[in-house]
C-alpha positions as a Python dict, from the first residue, in 0.01 Angstrom:
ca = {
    (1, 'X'): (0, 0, 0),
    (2, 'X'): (-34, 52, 369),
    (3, 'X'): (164, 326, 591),
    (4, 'X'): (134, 177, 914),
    (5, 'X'): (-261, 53, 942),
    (6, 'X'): (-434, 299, 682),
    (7, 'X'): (-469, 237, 283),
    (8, 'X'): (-575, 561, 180),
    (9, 'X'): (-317, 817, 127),
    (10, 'X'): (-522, 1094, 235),
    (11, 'X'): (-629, 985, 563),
    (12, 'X'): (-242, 938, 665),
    (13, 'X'): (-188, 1098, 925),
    (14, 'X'): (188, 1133, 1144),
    (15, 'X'): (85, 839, 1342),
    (16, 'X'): (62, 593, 1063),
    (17, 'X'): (427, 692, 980),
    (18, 'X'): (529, 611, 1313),
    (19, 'X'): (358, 270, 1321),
    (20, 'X'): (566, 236, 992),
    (21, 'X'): (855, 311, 1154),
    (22, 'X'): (806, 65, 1456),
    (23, 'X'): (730, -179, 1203),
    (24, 'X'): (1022, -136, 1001),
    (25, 'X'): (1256, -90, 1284),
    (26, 'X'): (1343, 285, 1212),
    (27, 'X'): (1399, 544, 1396),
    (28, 'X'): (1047, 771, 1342),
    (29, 'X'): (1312, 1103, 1311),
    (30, 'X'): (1523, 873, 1056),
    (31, 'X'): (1214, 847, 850),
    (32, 'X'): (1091, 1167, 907),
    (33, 'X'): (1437, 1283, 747),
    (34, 'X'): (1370, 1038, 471),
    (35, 'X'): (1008, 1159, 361),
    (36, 'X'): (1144, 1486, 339),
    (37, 'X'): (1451, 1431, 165),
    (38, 'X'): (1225, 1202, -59),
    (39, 'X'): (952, 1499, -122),
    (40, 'X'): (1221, 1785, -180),
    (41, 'X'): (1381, 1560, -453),
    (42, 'X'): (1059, 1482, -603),
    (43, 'X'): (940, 1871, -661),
    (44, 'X'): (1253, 1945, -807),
    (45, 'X'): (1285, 1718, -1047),
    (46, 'X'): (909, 1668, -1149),
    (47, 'X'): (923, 1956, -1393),
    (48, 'X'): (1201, 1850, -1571),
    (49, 'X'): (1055, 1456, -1607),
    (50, 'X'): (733, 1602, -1680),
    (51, 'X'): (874, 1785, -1974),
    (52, 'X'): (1099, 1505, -2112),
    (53, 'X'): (806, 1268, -2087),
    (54, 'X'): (592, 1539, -2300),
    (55, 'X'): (863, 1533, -2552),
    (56, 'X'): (889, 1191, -2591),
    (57, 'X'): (545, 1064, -2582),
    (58, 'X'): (318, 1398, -2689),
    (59, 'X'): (90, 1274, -2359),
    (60, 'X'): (76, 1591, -2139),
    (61, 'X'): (-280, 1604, -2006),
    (62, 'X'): (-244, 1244, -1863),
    (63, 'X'): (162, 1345, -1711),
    (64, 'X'): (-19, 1688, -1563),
    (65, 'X'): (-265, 1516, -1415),
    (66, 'X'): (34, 1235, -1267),
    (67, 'X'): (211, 1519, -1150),
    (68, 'X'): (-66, 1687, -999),
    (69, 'X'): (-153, 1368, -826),
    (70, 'X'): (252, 1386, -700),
    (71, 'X'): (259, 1762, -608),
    (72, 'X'): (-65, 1658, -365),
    (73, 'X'): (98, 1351, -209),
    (74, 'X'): (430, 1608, -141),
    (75, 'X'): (171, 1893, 12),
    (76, 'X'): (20, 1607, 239),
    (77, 'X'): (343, 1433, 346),
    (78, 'X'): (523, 1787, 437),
    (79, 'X'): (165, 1847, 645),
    (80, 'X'): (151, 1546, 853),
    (81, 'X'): (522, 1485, 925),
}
């Protein structure tokens, strides 16, 4: 998936969200709110999926290791916008 011109999540950088933005039509502070909104709900409630997916599927190295993968794309989002 690209954000703006750039595939790879790491090397996103507060520009490719704004290309996004022109390219979507948005407001770059409307998606700016977004993002956020977006992350905040995501580290709230990845503790509680995590652990109902645990429960119901006995797979919790592979769901710590999604999570992890989702707590690092939250940490990079929240440093480049």
């Amino acid at each position: 998936m690209k954000i703006g011109k750039e595939t790879r999540f790491d090397w996103v950088m507060e520009r490719h969200w704004q290309q996004m933005a022109d390219q979507l039509d948005l407001k770059f502070t409307y998606l700016k709110k977004l993002l956020r909104e977006i992350a905040e709900t995501l580290e709230k409630n990845t503790t509680e999926i995590t652990n109902s997916i645990i429960l119901k599927h006995n797979g919790e190295k592979t769901i710590q290791k999604i999570c992890g993968i989702i707590n690092t794309h939250i940490k990079h989002v929240r440093t480049y916008i």
